[in-house]
N, C-alpha and C positions, 0 to 999 in steps of 0.2 A: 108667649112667643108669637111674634109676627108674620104670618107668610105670606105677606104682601107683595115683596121684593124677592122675586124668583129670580134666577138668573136667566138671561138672554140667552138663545144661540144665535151665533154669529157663525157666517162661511172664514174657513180660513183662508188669511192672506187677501182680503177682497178687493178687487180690481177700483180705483177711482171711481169711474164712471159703471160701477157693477157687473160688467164686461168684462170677461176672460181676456185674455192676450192672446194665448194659443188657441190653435182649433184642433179640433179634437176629429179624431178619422183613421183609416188605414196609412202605416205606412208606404211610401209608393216603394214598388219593386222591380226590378228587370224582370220581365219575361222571359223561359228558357223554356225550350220543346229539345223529345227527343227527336225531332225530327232535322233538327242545326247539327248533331252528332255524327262523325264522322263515320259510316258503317263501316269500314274496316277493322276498326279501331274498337267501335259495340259487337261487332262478328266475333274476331277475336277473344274478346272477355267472357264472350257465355260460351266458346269451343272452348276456352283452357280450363274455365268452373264449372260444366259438367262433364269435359271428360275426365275430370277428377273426382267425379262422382260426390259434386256440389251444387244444390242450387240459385240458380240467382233468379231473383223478384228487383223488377223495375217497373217505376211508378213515377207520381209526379205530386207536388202537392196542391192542397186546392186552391191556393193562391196564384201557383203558381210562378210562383219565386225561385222554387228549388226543385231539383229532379230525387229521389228515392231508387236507391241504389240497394240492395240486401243479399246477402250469401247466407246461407246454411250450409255448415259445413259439419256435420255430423251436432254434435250437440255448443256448439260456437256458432256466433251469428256476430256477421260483421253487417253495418248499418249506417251509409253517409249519406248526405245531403248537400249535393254538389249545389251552388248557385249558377254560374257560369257553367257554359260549352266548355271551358278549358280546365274548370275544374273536374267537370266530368268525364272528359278523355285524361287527363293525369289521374285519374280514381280508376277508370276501366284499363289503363296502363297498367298501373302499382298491380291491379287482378292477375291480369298476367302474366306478369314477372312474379307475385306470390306463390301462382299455383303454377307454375310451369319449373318450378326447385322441385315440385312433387317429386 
């Protein structure tokens, strides 16, 4: 038996000139602060989720792409990740209007 002739690796799909096509990196993302948030709007959501005796955790992520939004509500935990200002006051809305059926 001969084992002369081993197989090769080869990259897959190899570019022409051995050069990628794409670059490789972060995706780019909007920037969203709670500080673009309307405070009436963020007052409201944490008076109608703790005087229902819920809490709410707000955060941001480390990109910074997205705001972190979290209720605990006894053993339920609601958990979004708004990207936009507008997502995030239609999310601290929907809270409101949630917990204010209480």
């Amino acid at each position: 038996m001969d084992n002369t002739t081993k197989p090769q690796r080869r990259p897959n799909n190899p570019a022409p000139n051995g050069q990628r096509q794409r670059k490789a990196g972060p995706r780019p993302r909007a920037i969203v602060s709670w500080s673009e948030i309307d405070n009436q709007v963020l007052r409201d959501a944490i008076v109608s989720v703790c005087d229902n005796g819920a809490a709410i955790i707000l955060g941001k992520t480390t990109d910074g792409g997205a705001l972190s939004i979290t209720v605990l509500d006894g053993n339920d935990k609601i958990r979004e990740w708004p990207h936009s200002v507008e997502d995030t006051e239609n999310t601290l809305r929907w809270l409101v209007d949630m917990f204010a059926a209480d």
